[in-house]
TORVEXGU-996756 format. One line per 8 residues: their letters; for each residue x, y negated, z negated of C-alpha. Coordinates in steps of 0.02 Angstrom, whole numbers. Each point is the difference from the previous one (the first is absolute). Layout:
# TORVEXGU-996756
A	X Y Z; ... $
END
This chain:
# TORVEXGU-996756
XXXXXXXX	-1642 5949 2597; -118 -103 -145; 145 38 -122; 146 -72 123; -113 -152 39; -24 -9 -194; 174 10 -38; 54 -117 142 $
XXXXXXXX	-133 -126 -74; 73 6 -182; 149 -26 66; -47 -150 87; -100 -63 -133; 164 11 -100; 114 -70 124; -111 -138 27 $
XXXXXXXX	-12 -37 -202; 176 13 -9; 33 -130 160; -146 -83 -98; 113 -24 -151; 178 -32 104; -80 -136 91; -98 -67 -179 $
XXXXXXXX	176 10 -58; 72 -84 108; -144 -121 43; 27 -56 -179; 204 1 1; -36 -133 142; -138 -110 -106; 136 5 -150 $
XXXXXXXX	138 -40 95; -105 -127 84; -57 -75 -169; 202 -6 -59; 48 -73 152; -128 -150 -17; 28 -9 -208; 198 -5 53 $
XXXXXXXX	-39 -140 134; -122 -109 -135; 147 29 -136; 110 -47 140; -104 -158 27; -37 -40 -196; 192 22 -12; 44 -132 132 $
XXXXXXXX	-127 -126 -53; 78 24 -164; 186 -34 69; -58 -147 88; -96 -76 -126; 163 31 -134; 99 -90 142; -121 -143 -2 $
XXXXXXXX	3 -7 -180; 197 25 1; 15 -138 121; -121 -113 -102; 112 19 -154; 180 -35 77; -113 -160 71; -39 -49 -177 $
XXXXXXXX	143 53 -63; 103 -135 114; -134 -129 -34; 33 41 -192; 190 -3 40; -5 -145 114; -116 -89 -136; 138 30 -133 $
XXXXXXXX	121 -59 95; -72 -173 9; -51 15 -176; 185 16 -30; 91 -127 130; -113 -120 -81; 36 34 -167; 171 5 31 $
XXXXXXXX	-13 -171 84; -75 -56 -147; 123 68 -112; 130 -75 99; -94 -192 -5; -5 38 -176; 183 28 -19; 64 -139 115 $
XXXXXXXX	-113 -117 -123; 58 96 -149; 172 -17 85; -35 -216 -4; -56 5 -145; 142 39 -91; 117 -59 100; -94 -162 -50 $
XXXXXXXX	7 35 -163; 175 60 -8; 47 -190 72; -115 -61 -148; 93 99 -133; 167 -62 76; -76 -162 7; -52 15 -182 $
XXXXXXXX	158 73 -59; 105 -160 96; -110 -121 -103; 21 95 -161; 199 14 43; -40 -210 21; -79 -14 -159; 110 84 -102 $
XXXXXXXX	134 -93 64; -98 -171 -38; -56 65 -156; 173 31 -51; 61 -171 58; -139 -76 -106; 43 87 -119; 193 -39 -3 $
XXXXXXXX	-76 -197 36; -116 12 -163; 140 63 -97; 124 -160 58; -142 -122 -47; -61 68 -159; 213 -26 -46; -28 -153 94 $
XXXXXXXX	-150 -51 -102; 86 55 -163; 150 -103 42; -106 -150 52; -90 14 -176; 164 27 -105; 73 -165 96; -158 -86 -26 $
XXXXXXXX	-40 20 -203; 188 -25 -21; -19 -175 118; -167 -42 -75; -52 -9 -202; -163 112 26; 7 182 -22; -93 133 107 $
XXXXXXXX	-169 -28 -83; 14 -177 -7; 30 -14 189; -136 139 13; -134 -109 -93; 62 -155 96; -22 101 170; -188 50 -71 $
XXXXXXXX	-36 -172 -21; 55 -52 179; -108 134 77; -138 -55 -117; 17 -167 65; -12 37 176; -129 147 -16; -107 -151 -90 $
XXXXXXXX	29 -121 162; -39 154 129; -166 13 -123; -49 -186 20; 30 -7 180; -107 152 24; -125 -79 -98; 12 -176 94 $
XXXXXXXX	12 107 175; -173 72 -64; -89 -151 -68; 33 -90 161; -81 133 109; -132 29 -84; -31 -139 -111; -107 1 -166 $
XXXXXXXX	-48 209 -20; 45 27 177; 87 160 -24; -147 69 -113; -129 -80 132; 88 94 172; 6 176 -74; -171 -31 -40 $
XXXXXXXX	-38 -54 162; 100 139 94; -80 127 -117; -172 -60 52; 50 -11 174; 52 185 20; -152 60 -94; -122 -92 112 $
XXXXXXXX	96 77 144; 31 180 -33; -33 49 154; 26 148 47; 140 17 138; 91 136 91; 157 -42 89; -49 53 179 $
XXXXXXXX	205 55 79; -13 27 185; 65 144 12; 98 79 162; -19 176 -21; -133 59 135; -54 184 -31; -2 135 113 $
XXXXXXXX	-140 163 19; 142 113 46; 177 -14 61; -44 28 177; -49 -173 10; 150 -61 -20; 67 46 178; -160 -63 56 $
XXXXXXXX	25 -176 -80; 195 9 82; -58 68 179; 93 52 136; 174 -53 6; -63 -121 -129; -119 -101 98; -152 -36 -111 $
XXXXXXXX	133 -42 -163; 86 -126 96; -167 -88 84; -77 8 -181; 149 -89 -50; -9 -130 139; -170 -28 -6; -15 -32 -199 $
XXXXXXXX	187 -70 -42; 17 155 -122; 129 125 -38; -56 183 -33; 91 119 -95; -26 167 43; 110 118 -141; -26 141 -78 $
XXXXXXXX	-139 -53 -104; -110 125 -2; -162 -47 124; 17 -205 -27; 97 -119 88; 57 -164 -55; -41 -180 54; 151 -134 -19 $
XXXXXXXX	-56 -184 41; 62 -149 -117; -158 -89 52; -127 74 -105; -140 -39 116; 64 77 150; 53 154 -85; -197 -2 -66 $
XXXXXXXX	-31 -12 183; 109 152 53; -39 115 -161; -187 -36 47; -6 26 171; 130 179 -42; -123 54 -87; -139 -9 132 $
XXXXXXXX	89 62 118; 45 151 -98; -176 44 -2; -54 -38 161; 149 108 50; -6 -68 173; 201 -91 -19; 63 -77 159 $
XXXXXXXX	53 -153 76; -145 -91 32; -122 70 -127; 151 -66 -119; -39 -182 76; -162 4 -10; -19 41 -198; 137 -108 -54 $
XXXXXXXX	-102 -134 79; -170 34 -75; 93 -2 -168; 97 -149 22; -161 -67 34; -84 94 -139; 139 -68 -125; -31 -180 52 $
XXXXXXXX	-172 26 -52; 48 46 -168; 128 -113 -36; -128 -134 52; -126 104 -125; 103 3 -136; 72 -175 -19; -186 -52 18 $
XXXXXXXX	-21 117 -146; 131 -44 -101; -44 -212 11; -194 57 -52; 64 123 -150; 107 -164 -58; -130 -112 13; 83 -97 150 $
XXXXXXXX	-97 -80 113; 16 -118 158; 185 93 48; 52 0 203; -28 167 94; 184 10 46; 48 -21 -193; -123 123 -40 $
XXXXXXXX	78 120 117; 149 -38 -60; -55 28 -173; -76 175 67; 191 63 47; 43 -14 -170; -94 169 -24; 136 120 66 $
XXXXXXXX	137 -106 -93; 66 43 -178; 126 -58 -121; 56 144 -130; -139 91 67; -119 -130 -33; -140 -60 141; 35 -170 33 $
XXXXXXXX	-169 -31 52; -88 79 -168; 156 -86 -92; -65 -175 80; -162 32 -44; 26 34 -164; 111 -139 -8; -118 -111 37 $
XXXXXXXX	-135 64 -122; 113 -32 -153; 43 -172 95; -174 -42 -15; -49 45 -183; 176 -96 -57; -55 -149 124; -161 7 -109 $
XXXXXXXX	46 -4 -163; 122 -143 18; -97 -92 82; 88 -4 172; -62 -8 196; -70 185 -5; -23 16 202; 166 -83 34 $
XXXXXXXX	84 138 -143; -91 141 105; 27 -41 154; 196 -16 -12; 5 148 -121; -84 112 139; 126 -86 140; 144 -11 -77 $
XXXXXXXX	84 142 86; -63 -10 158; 156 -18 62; 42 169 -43; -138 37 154; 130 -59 133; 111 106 119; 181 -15 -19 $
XXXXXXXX	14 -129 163; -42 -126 -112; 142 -82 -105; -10 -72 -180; -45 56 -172; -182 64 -8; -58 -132 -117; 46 -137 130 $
XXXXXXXX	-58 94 185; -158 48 -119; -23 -196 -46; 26 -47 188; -104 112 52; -153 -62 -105; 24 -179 11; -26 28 208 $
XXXXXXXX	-142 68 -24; -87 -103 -102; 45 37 -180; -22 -117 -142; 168 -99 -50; -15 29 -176; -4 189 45; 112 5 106 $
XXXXXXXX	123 -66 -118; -42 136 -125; 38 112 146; 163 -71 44; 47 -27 -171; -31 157 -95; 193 76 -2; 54 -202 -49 $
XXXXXXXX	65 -21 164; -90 -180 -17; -70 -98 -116; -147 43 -81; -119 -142 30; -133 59 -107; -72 95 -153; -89 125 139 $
XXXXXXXX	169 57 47; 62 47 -169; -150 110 -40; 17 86 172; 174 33 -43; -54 76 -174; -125 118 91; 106 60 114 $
XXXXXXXX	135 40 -109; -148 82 -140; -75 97 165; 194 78 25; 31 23 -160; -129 111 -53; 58 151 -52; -38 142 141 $
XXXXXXXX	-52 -149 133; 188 11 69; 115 146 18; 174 72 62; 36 146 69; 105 120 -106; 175 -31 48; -1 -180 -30 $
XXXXXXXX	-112 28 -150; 146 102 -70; 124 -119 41; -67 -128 -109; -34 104 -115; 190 36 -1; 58 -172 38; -96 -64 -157 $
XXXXXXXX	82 130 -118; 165 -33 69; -3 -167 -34; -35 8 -177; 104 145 -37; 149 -99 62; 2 -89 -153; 102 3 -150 $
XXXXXXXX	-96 79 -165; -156 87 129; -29 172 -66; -125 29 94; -142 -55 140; -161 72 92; -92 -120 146; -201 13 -38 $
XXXXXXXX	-144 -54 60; 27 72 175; 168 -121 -9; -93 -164 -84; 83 29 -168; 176 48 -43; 27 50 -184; 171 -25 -62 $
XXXXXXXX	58 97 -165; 155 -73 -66; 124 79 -160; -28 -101 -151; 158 2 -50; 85 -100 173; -167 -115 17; -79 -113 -113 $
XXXXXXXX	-162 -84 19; 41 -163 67; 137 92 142; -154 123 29; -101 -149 65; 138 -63 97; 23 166 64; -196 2 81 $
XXXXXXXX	20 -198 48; 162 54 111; -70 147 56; -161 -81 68; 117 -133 106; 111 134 72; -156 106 69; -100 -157 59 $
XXXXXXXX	186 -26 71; 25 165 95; -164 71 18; -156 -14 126; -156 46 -90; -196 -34 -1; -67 -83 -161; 102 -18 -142 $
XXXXXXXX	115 127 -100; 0 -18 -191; 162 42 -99; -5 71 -182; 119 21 -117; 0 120 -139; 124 -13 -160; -71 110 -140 $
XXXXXXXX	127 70 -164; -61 143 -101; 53 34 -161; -46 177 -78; 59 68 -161; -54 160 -93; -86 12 -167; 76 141 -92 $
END
């Protein structure tokens, strides 16, 4: 009985080891499976956190990608728009020049044509000429040389009467030394009054911080343009100058006005209607005041006292005038300082010299209502308010529109023509500067025997080089003498031009 309840016991101590290690077994079959399932459900969780976040990131790049795209696009249409303002201008421009070639090529057909008519003309006279000489030594005893030393002696003659009358012409104006005695004069005059002056041009270019402000200066539908232009009489330009505008006025002052008051209301950037009003007013006001300031300047810088207010402002307008780029008001100025040392020296009424020499183109000052030359409304204008007689002759009488009554009036006239004739106090712009330039050559290569010819001096001196051979000594100074008439003739210019001809003969031989 102990062995079969030993033997029963093993046995259950064995079955319950081995149930022991089936349900370990399986105990731990469940923890692993357990652990896979929740690795497979975290690598199932990492995985979709990783798809959506390469979504996000996939739909972040096609975003930048069509920004890039869309960016690039622009880029392009406005390059091509560009390109294609470039070509319609490159497109003008020779279709421009293409008229100028055909232009130039129907004026050289001209030319050639003339030339060739000249030509056939010269050839007919020089036969003509020879003919006329043949009929005229066989007519006449003298031979060629004989009539030639005969015709030398006539132009002798009459050079020798142009000589005296020039000398007469100059002993009458300026008596015993007179010539000597002015340069001396104007010499000392323009030392003592080497001022220093810059031509102040009003300009009418206003400039812009950025091109945006250009719709703001037009407005909507145009409105602020078109009260700016009421308001100050102005035109504005608005072109495709990059960020500036442009101011057109032919009164100087009110287009002073309307640049000013542009510019302040570019940088107050508040541009409408009413704010428009209200600046243009404060500078009209504002440019009265400095009119008034600097005619008041100008009469105490040239030493002029006792002068109306309304001729001072007057005066003061002269500030935003010019002639070839030269102030009138600094020119009057200075005018009048070289009026007053010449007064001086000879002896004349300095104060009446200075005062007409600083007012003698105030008529330049008035608007274009008023009629008349601007040496006569300026005159007017003076004698009604107050000014002296004698100066307002010199005034009225400065351009010899009448009668000089008095030495004061010929030495205003000298300074204002030495004020304007300084070199750099006047000057053209480049198209007309080249015109003359051209004009001056062209008239003395039209003549007979001119090799060649260069104008100098900024167009002040035109140097004529004639063949030796065609022009002798006494035709070369006929040559400048005609030459001078036909450009004081035909030509508008400031100061005085001086003509020079050149004959020179070489003769070179070899020593062997």
């Amino acid at each position: 009985m102990t062995t079969i309840n030993t033997l029963e016991l093993i046995i259950l101590i064995v079955g319950a080891l081995a149930l022991g290690i089936v349900a370990g077994y399986l105990i731990k079959q469940s923890m692993v499976t357990s652990q896979r399932k929740a690795q497979n459900l975290k690598a199932d969780h990492i995985l979709t956190e990783a798809k959506e976040k390469a979504r996000e990131i996939e739909i972040e790049a096609k975003d930048n990608a069509l920004k890039i795209t869309q960016k690039s696009e622009d880029e392009l249409n406005r390059r091509r728009s560009e390109l294609s303002r470039e070509d319609d201008r490159l497109q003008k421009r020779r279709e421009e020049l293409d008229l100028r070639l055909e232009k130039y090529e129907e004026r050289e057909s001209r030319l050639n044509k003339r030339q060739s008519s000249i030509d056939k003309r010269a050839n007919e006279i020089d036969k003509l000429y020879e003919d006329v000489l043949a009929e005229l030594q066989s007519v006449s005893v003298m031979t060629r040389d004989e009539a030639r030393d005969v015709l030398l002696a006539e132009t002798e003659k009459e050079a020798r009467a142009d000589m005296a009358r020039i000398i007469r012409q100059i002993e009458s104006e300026a008596r015993e030394k007179g010539n000597t005695r002015a340069r001396e004069l104007i010499a000392d005059a323009i030392q003592r009054v080497a001022s220093e002056r810059v031509a102040e041009v009003t300009t009418s270019l206003v400039n812009l911080p950025n091109e945006e402000m250009k719709g703001r200066i037009v407005g909507r539908n145009g409105r602020n343009i078109r009260a700016f232009e009421q308001i100050s009489g102005v035109d504005v330009i608005v072109d495709d100058t990059p960020e500036s505008v442009t101011v057109s006025c032919f009164d100087s002052v009110r287009r002073e006005v309307a640049r000013r008051s542009l510019q302040r209301l570019v940088l107050d950037g508040r541009i409408h209607p009413a704010n428009i009003e209200k600046i243009v007013k404060e500078e009209n006001e504002q440019m009265d005041e400095d009119i008034a300031e600097a005619g008041e300047q100008a009469a105490y810088d040239a030493g002029v006292a006792g002068l109306h207010d309304e001729v001072l402002k007057k005066l003061g307008r002269l500030k935003f005038r010019t002639s070839y780029g030269q102030n009138q008001l600094a020119h009057a100025v200075e005018t009048a300082k070289i009026a007053s040392v010449i007064a001086a020296e000879l002896g004349a009424d300095v104060e009446v010299a200075k005062a007409g020499a600083l007012l003698h183109d105030l008529g330049k000052a008035m608007d274009h209502n008023t009629e008349g030359t601007h040496a006569q409304i300026g005159a007017e204008f003076a004698a009604r308010h107050g000014v002296n007689a004698r100066v307002v002759n010199v005034i009225a009488s400065h351009h010899h529109e009448i009668d000089q009554e008095s030495v004061e009036a010929v030495i205003a006239e000298a300074a204002d023509a030495i004020s304007g004739a300084r070199p750099g106090a006047r000057r053209e712009d480049l198209e007309q500067y080249i015109k003359r330039l051209r004009a001056l050559e062209n008239i003395a290569n039209s003549y007979q025997g001119v090799d060649r010819s260069y104008a100098i001096q900024a167009g002040r001196e035109v140097r004529i080089i004639v063949k030796p051979t065609e022009i002798d000594d006494v035709e070369a100074n006929r040559m400048a003498k005609n030459i001078a008439q036909q450009i004081e003739e035909t030509m508008q210019y400031p100061g005085q031009i001086r003509v020079t001809v050149i004959r020179e003969s070489r003769a070179t031989e070899y020593a062997k």
